[in-house]
N, C-alpha and C positions, 0 to 999 in steps of 0.2 A: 296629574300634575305635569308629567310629561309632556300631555299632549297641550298643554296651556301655554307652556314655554315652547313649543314648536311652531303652535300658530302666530305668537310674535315675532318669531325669531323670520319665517319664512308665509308670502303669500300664497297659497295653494290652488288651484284653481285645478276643477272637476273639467277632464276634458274625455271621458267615457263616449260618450253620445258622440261627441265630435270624432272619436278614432273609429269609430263604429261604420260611422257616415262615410269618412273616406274608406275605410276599406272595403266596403259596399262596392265603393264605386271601381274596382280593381278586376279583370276579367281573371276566368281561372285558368291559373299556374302563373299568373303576372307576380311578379315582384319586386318592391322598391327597397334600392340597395344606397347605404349611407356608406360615404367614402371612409370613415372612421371606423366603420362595423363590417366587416369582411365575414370571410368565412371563418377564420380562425378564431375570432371574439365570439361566434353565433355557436362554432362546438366547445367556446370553452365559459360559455355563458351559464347559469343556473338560473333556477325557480326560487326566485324569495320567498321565505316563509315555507318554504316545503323542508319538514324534517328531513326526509331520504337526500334532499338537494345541499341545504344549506347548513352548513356546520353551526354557523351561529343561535338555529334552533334548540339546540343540543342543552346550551343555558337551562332553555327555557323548560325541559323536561325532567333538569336535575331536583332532586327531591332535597337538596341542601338547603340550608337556610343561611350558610355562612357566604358574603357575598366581596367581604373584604378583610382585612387585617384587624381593622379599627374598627367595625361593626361586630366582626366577630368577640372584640374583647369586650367592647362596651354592652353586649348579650351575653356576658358571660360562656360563650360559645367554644371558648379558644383557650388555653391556660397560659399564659406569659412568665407564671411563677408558680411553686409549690410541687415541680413535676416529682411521679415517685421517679425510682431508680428505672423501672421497666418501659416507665412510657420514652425516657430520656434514651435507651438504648434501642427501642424501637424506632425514634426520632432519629437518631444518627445511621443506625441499619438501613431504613427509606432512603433519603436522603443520598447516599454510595449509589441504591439501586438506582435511584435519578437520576447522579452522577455518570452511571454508564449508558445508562439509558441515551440520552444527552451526545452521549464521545459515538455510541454508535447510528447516530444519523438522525433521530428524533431534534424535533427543535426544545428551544429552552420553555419556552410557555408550556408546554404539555410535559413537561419533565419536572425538570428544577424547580422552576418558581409555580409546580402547583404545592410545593411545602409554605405556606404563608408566613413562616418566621423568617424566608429567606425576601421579602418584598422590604419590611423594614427592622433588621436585628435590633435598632436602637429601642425599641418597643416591649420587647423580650427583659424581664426583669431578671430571670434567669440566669447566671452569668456562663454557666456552662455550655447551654442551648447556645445565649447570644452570640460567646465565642466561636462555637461551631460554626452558627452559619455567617457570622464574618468571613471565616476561615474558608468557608466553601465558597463562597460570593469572589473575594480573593483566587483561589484557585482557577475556578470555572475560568474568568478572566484572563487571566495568566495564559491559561491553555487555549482558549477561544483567540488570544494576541496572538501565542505560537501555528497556532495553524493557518490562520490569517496570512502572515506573515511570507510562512512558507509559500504559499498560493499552490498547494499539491493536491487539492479537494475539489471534486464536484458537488453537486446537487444531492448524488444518491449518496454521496459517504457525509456529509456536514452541513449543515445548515446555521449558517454566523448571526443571525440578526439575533439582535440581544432586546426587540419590545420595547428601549429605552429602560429600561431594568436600572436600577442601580449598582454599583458590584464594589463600593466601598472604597472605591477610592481615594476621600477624604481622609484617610488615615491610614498615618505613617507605617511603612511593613514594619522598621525598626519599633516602634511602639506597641505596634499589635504580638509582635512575634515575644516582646517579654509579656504580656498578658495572656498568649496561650501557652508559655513556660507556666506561669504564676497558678494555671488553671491547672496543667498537668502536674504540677505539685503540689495543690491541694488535694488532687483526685489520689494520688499515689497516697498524702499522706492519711485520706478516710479510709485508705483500701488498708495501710496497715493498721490504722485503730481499730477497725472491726475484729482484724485475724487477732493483734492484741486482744480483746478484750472478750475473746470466745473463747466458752470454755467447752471441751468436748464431754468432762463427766458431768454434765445437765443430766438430771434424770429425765426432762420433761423432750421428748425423740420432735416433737414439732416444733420444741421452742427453737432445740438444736437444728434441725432440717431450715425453720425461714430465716434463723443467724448466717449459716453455712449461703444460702441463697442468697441474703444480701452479700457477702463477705464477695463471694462470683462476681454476683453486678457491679461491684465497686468496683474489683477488680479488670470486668469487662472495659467500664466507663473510663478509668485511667490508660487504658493500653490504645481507646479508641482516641482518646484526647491525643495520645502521644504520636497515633499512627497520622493526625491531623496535623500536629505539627510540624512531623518531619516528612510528611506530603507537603505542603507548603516551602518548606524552604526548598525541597528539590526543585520544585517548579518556578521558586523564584528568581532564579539564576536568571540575568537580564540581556547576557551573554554567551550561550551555551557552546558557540565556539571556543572560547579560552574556558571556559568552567571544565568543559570534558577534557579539554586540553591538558589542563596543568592544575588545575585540583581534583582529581581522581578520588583522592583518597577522601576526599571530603560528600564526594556523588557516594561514592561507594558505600559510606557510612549512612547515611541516609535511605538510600536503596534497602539495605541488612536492616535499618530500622525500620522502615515501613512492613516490609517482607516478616517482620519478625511476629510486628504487631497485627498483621494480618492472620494470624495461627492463632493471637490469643481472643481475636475478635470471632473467628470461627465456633470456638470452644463456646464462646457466652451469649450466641444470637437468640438461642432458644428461650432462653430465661428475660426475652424482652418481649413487650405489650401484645399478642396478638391483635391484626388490622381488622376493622368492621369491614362486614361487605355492604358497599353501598352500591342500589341501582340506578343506573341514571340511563335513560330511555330504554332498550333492551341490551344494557352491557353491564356487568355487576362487577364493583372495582374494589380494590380491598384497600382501605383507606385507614391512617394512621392517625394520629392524633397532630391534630395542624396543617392536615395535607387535605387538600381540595380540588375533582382531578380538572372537574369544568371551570373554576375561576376563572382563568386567561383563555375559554374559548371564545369570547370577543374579539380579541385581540388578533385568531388566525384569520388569515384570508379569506372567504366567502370561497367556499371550495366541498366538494363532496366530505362529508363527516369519514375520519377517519379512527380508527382504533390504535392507542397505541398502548402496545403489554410492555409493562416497566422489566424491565429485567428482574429474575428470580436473585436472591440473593445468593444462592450456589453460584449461579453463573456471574454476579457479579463481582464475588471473590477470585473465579475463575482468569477473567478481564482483568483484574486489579494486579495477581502476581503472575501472569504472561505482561502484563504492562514494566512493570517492577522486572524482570527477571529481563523483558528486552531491553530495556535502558541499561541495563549492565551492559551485553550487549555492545551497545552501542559506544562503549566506553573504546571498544577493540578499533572500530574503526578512526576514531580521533586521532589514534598514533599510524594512519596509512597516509604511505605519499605518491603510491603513484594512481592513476585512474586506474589502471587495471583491475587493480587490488580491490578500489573502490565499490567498481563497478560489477564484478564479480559478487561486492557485499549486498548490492541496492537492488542486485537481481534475487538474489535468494530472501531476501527480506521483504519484498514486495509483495510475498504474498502474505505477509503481515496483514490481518485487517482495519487493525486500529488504525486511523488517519490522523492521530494528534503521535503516534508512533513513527509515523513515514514522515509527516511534520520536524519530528526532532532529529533524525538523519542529517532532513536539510540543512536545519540548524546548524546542527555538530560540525560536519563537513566544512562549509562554506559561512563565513561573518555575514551577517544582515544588511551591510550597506552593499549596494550595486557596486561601488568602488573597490572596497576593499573584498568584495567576493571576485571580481575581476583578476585581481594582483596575485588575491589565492589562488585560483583555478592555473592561472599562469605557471606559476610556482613549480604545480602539481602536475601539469604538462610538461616540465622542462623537466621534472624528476622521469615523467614514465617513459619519453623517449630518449633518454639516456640512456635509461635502465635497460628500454628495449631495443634498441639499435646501436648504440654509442656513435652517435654522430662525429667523424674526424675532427669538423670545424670546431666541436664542445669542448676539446680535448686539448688541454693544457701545452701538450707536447706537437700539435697540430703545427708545421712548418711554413702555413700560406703565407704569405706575403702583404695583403692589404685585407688581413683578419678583421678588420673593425669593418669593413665594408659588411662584409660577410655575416658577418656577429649580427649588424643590423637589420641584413635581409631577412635572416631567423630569426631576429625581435620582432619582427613587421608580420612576417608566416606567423609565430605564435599570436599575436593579438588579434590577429583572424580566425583563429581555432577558438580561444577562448571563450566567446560567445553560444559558441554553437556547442562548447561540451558544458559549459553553465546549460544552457535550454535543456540537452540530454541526461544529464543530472539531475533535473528538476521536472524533467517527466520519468525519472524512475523513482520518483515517489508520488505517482502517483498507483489506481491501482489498478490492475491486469490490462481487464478491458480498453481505460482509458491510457491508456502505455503505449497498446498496438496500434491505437488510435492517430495520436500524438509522434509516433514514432514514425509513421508512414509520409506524413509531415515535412520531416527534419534528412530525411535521406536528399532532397534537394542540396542543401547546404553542404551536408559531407560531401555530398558527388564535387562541386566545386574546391571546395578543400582539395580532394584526389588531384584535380587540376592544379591548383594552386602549388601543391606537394610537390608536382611533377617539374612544374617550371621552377621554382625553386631547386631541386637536384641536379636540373640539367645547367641552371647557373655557377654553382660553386663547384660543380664536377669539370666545368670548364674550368677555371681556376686554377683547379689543379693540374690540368693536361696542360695549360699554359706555363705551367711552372714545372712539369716533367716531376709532377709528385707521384710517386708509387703510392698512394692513399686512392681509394674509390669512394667516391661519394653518390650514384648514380645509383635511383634506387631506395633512398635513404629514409628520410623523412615519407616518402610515397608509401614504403612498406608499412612505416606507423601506421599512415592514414589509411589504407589499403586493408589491414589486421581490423581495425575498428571497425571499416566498414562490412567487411565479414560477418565480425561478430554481430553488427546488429541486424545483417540481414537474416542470419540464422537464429536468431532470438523472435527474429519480428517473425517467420514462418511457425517458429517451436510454438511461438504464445498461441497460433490457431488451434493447434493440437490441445492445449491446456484449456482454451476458451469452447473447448466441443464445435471449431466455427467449421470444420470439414465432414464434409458428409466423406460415408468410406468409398465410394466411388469414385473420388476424389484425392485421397492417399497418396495413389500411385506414383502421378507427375509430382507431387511436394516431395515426396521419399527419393523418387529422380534429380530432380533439383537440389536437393540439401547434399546429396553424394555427389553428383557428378558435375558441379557446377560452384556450389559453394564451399563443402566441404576439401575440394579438387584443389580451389586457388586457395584456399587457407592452408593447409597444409604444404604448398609449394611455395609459397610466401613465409612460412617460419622457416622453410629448408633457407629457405633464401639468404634471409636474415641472418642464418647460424652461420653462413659461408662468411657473409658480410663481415662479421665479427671476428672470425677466426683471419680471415684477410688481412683485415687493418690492423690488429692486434699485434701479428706481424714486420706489418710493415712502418708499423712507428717502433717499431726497437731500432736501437742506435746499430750501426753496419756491423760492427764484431761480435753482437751478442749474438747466443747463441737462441735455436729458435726455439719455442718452450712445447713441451710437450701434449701431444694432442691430445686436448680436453671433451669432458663428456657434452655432449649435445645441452643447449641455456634450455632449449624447448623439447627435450624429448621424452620426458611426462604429457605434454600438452599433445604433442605429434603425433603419440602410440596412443592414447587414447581417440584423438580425434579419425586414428585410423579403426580403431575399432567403431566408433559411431558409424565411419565410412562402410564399414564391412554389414552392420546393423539397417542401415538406409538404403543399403544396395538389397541386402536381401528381404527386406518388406517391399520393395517397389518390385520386386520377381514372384513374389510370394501374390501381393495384390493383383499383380496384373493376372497371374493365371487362377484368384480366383474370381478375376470378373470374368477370364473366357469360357468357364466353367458354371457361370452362373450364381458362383456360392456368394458373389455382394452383388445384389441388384443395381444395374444402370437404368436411369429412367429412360422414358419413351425418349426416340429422336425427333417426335413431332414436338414437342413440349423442351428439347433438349438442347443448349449447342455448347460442347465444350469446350471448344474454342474461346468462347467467350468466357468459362467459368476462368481458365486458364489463364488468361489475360487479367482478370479477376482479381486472382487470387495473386500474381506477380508482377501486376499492373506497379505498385510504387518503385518497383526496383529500376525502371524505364532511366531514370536520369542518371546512373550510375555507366561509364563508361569502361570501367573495369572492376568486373567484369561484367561488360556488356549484358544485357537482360538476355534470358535465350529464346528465340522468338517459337510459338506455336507449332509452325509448319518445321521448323528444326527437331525441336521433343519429336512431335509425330514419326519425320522421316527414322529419325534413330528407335522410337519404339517397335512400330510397324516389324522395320529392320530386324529387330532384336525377337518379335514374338513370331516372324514367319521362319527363319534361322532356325528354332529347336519346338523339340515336340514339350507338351506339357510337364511330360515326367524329368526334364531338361529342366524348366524352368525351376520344379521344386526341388529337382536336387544342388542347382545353382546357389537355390534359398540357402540350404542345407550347409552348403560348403561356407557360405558368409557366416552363419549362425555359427557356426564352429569356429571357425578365424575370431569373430569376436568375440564368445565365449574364454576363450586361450587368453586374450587379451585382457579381458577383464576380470578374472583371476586373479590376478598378478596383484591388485587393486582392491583391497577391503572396503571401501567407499562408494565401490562398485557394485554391489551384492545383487543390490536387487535389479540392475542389468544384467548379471552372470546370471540369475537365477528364470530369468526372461529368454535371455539368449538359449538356455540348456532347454527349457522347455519348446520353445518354438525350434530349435536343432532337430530332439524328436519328431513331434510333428511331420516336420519337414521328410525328415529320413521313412517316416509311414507312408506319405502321402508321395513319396518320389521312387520306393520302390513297388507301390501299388498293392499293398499289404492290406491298404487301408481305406477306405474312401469318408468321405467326408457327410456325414450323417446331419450334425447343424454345427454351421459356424457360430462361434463366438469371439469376439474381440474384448478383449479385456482390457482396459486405458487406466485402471484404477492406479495399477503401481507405481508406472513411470509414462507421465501424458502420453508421450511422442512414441512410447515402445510397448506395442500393446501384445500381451501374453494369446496366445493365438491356443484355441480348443475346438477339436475336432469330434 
């Protein structure tokens, strides 16, 4: 019948013999090349009709007979009504697992909609069923907009095309949300007419045993309804900037419901339908009642057949309350105002895997309109360099003279920043890899800022020398911009160490750099700042007051720790160097090798930065050379030695710090073996498990 409506539809014409003929006529190794077909259409070309090639084959090998929704019912194939209790809790147990399946980077056609009640619910006579996958169709939606939205997702974490699917949107959430009430309370109320109407002195032990077993199901089916609907509402929230904001308590409730219901859906999975296994080509998939995994293999791309394992149901509980338990979470950071704070949260979160997770961050943080995220972001800059410098000009009691000038050139500076920390905010959700990526990007634009910062200080610090103000302004806002751009250069070096992108012959110069270069002006830049403050602080009190007493250091948590990092990077870059001259980390050949160029490489994006200036190769060199012809070996490890103990000392002090005290103590030893030659070094091992960048050294 097909091919009857195909030759109407299109004239065919045999042209075999004729392509035979010309390529006859072709000498060997000639080839004719179509401006439209390159090389990259020719390797990314398949064999039609070849199973191993073409995924759409895949159809044609499945042993199913169910081909659609409506042929499935109309063959009795499919059950739309009459479900027991078991098939019904197997149906929504599947179904989650799809659901995670789905959030973790699988598309929707190989997921979700191979449940066939989820193509059209209105089909489904069942009202429980049908509810559900309203409810789920709803959902997916919902989270498929938020991430969207966000735009924090590549390729490998999300795949947004929805097939033209339908996902319910005809009907009202206010409408639907009292009909999945009206369902969780009828489930709740068969779950207590069963326990009512059980009696435990049955003599008869089986009739008792499959009473007691529906009594479970029921009870399963109800907690699963509930954990549906109070999944839904949380994700309905349209504006999850004001919802985390200022209804907390209403997320929170929600969160505790779902959380709660997830314990008692654990308890009753067992007692639902086990899946058939069905074979479709050489992959055997364990398929539920309504669930079909090849349906929508049409539908993918013409692309190598791919395998995809639905998520276990352990791990999808797994998913579900790390999902739940982070969006609490996330409730913390809604009440932060300045970036610091922020950014300190989006780093440690970011190794969060969920991407509909790093999605809602966005959200939280920052309103959905490009407008009104602008104003925020602003906002939330004028809090953090307050916070961190107290700019004189900000300051109520500031004496200049023609302030509104002044005021304005810092509205004009801020609305220049804002952009570029909206950009850096919205690549720290995305994930690792693409971070470093994106991150190496956007150091152009700070480095300008740096400039910007600086002409700006040197403006309003004249100002005040013009007006004989004992206030300093010189320095001010630079220092902000200056601390940020610190930090992200030593983030953007750390994420190599986390991403395994360094080979260990390689270490060295990063552990050089991070101590002597970055970690150097960061911490001379918080000194800075702390003078900055204790200055001015001063010097806007009125002439007779008296002067107040000298306060403890704003930065001197962040100082003594980052002196300890310092003590930590100095001695693995002593530690590595003497064991490449020792041989214990192989350097590759010099004919195959130039590390000049790695080096360049690896520091290459820092180039636009003018403070602090990038430090150029032939500079590292002259100072290593320097440094490794200056002492004998047994120098260099016990150099290590003395670092490791310095930071050790340090990070003590610091519970939070453990498993750096515990790094530092061990490589200490080490070091003290290996420096007073007690010990030699039988096989290196590096350890990176504990803490990326500080790896546990074993001799």
């Amino acid at each position: 019948m097909a091919s009857n409506d195909s030759s109407q539809l299109y004239n065919w014409k045999e042209i075999t013999s004729e392509f035979k003929n010309v390529c006859s006529q072709l000498n060997i190794g000639e080839l004719i090349k179509e401006p439209s077909f390159g090389l990259f259409e020719a390797m990314s070309a398949i064999e039609m009709m070849d199973p191993k090639m073409d995924a759409g084959m895949v159809q044609n090998q499945s042993q199913s007979k169910i081909k659609s929704l409506e042929q499935g019912i109309k063959d009795n194939l499919i059950k739309v009504d009459n479900f027991t209790q078991e098939e019904k809790l197997a149906i929504v147990d599947n179904t989650l697992c799809n659901l995670v399946t789905w959030l973790d980077g699988s598309s929707l056609a190989q997921t979700l909609f191979t449940s066939l009640y989820l193509h059209d619910p209105n089909m489904v006579q069942d009202q429980y069923i049908k509810n559900f996958s309203i409810a789920i169709l709803k959902i997916t939606d919902r989270m498929r907009n938020k991430i969207i939205t966000s735009a924090t997702f590549e390729e490998e974490d999300f795949q947004p095309l929805n097939y033209n699917f339908k996902f319910a949107n005809d009907l009202a959430d206010n409408v639907f949300l009292n009909s999945l009430k009206t369902i969780e309370d009828t489930s709740a109320k068969y779950y207590r007419h069963l326990k009512g109407e059980f009696k435990s002195d049955n003599v008869d032990k089986e009739k008792v045993e499959k009473e007691l077993k529906e009594i479970d199901m029921a009870f399963g089916l109800w907690h699963r309804m509930k954990f549906t609907r109070s999944f839904y509402q949380l994700i309905n929230f349209q504006d999850e900037h004001h919802a985390f904001a200022n209804n907390s308590e209403e997320v929170i409730k929600h969160i505790n419901s779902c959380l709660e219901a997830l314990t008692k859906i654990k308890e009753t999975h067992d007692l639902g339908a086990k899946p058939e296994m069905v074979k479709v080509a050489k992959t055997t998939y364990p398929v539920v009642m309504g669930f079909e995994p090849t349906i929508n293999q049409k539908l993918l791309p013409p692309t190598f057949p791919r395998f995809i394992k639905i998520q276990s149901f352990e791990s999808t509980l797994d998913y579900l309350n790390q999902l739940f338990n982070k969006l609490n979470e996330l409730l913390r950071v809604s009440k932060m105002k300045t970036f610091n704070e922020i950014y300190e949260f989006c780093s440690n979160f970011s190794h969060v895997q969920s991407v509909f997770l790093r999605s809602m961050l966005q959200l939280i943080v920052l309103p959905r309109s490009s407008f009104d995220k602008g104003i925020a972001m602003k906002n939330i800059l004028l809090n953090t360099v307050q916070k961190f410098v107290a700019p004189p000009i900000l300051n109520a009691k500031c004496p200049v003279n023609n302030k509104d000038v002044c005021l304005q050139l810092v509205d004009n500076f801020m609305n220049k920043c804002t952009p570029s920390f909206v950009t850096l905010f919205q690549i720290l959700g995305h994930n690792k890899a693409r971070q470093r990526e994106k991150m190496a990007h956007i150091f152009e634009e700070f480095a300008s800022l740096q400039e910007e910062a600086d002409n700006l200080d040197s403006i309003l610090h004249s100002f005040f020398v013009q007006q004989k103000l004992a206030l300093v302004h010189y320095g001010c806002f630079s220092s902000w911009i200056l601390n940020h751009n610190l930090t992200l250069m030593r983030q953007f070096l750390l994420s190599g160490f986390e991403l395994e992108l360094f080979s260990k012959y390689e270490c060295h110069y990063v552990y050089w750099y991070l101590c002597e270069i970055i970690l150097n002006w960061h911490t001379s830049t918080l000194n800075r700042v702390d003078n900055f403050l204790l200055t001015n602080e001063i010097n806007l009190l009125p002439k007779n007051a008296k002067k107040p007493k000298k306060k403890k250091s704003v930065f001197e948590k962040e100082i003594t720790l980052q002196t300890a990092d310092r003590h930590m990077f100095s001695a693995f870059y002593q530690a590595f160097r003497a064991f490449l001259i020792e041989g214990y980390i192989k350097s590759p050949s010099a004919d195959f090798d130039c590390e000049e160029y790695r080096y360049n490489h690896r520091l290459g994006p820092f180039q636009f930065f003018t403070t602090p200036a990038v430090c150029l190769y032939n500079q590292f060199k002259d100072k290593d050379e320097y440094f490794i012809q200056s002492y004998e070996l047994n120098k260099l490890y016990g150099f290590a030695k003395d670092h490791f103990e310095m930071a050790k000392g340090i990070y003590e002090k610091y519970p939070e710090c453990a498993l750096q005290t515990k790094i530092s103590k061990n490589n200490f030893v080490v070091m003290r073996l290996l420096s007073s030659g007690l010990k030699k070094v039988q096989k290196l091992e590096l350890d990176f498990s504990e803490v990326a960048y500080f790896p546990s050294i074993r001799i």
